[in-house]
N, C-alpha and C positions, 0 to 999 in steps of 0.2 A: 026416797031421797034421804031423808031424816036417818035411815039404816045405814047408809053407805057412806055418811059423814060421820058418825059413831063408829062404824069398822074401821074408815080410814084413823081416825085418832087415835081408837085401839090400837091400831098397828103401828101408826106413828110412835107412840109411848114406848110397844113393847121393844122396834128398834133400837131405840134411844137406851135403851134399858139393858140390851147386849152389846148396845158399842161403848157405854160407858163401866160396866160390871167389870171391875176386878179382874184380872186374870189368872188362874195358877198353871205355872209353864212345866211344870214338871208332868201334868199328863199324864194321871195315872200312878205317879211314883210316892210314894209314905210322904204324906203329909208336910208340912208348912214349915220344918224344925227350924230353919234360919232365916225365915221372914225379917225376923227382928233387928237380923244383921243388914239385911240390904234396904228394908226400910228406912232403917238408921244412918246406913251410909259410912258407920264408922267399922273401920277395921283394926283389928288387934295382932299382936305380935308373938309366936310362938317361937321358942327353941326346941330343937331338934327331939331333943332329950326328954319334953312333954309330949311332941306329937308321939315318938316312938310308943310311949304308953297304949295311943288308941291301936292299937295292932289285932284286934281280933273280930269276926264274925259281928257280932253285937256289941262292939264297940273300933270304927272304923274309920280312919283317917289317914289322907295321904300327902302329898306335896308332888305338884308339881307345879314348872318354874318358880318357885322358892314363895308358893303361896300352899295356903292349907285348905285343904276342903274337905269336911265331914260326911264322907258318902256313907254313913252305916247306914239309911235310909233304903238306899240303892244298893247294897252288897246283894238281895235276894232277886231283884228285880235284872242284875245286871245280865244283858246275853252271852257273856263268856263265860257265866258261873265263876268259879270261884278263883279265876285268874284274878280277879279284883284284888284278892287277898294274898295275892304273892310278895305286894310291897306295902304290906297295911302296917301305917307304922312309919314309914319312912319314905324314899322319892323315889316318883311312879312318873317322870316326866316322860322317861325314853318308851315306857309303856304304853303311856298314852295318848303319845306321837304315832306306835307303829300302825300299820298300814288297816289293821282289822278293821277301825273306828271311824264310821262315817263322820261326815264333817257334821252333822246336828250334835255329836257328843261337847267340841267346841262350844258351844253356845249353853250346852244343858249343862255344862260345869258348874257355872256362875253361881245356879242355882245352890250350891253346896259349898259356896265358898264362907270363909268364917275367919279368914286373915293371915296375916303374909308372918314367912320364917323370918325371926331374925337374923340379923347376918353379923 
């Protein structure tokens, strides 16, 4: 009896212990890099003319609807390969709209968001 009230606790605990643990949503994709920003909740304001700068491979940022998001994390991970990098640099909305992109990419954006263009 004594065993079966100790396993039940056990298990009680270790429940408790995956529904409350943290989650990271990216699932597999490089690490944590803008925690800081969503944590935060604050966002910041980029011109055109500095996102253009992140344009490459290992260093990658796009815009779409007039917000910014640093996927160089994701450029290797991405399943289109290197379509990612057609608009790196600049706005990838009509891109990232078209039809290829399951609806979860929607939600996995967020993840890489780091602040809206100014306007």
């Amino acid at each position: 009896m004594l065993l079966i009230v100790v396993a039940s606790l056990l298990l009680g605990v270790l429940v408790g212990v995956l529904l409350l643990a943290p989650r990271d949503r990216k699932s597999g994709y490089a690490g944590k890099a803008h925690s800081y920003l969503t944590d935060n909740k604050e966002s910041k304001t980029y011109r055109e003319a500095e996102v253009s700068l992140h344009n490459k491979r290992t260093d990658c940022w796009i815009i779409i609807k007039n917000k910014v998001y640093d996927v160089t994390s994701y450029v290797e991970e991405h399943p289109g390969g290197d379509a990612i990098l057609t608009h790196a640099g600049d706005d990838s909305t009509e891109g990232f709209f078209g039809p290829q992109h399951a609806t979860r990419v929607f939600d996995m954006i967020e993840d890489f968001y780091i602040g809206d263009l100014e306007h």
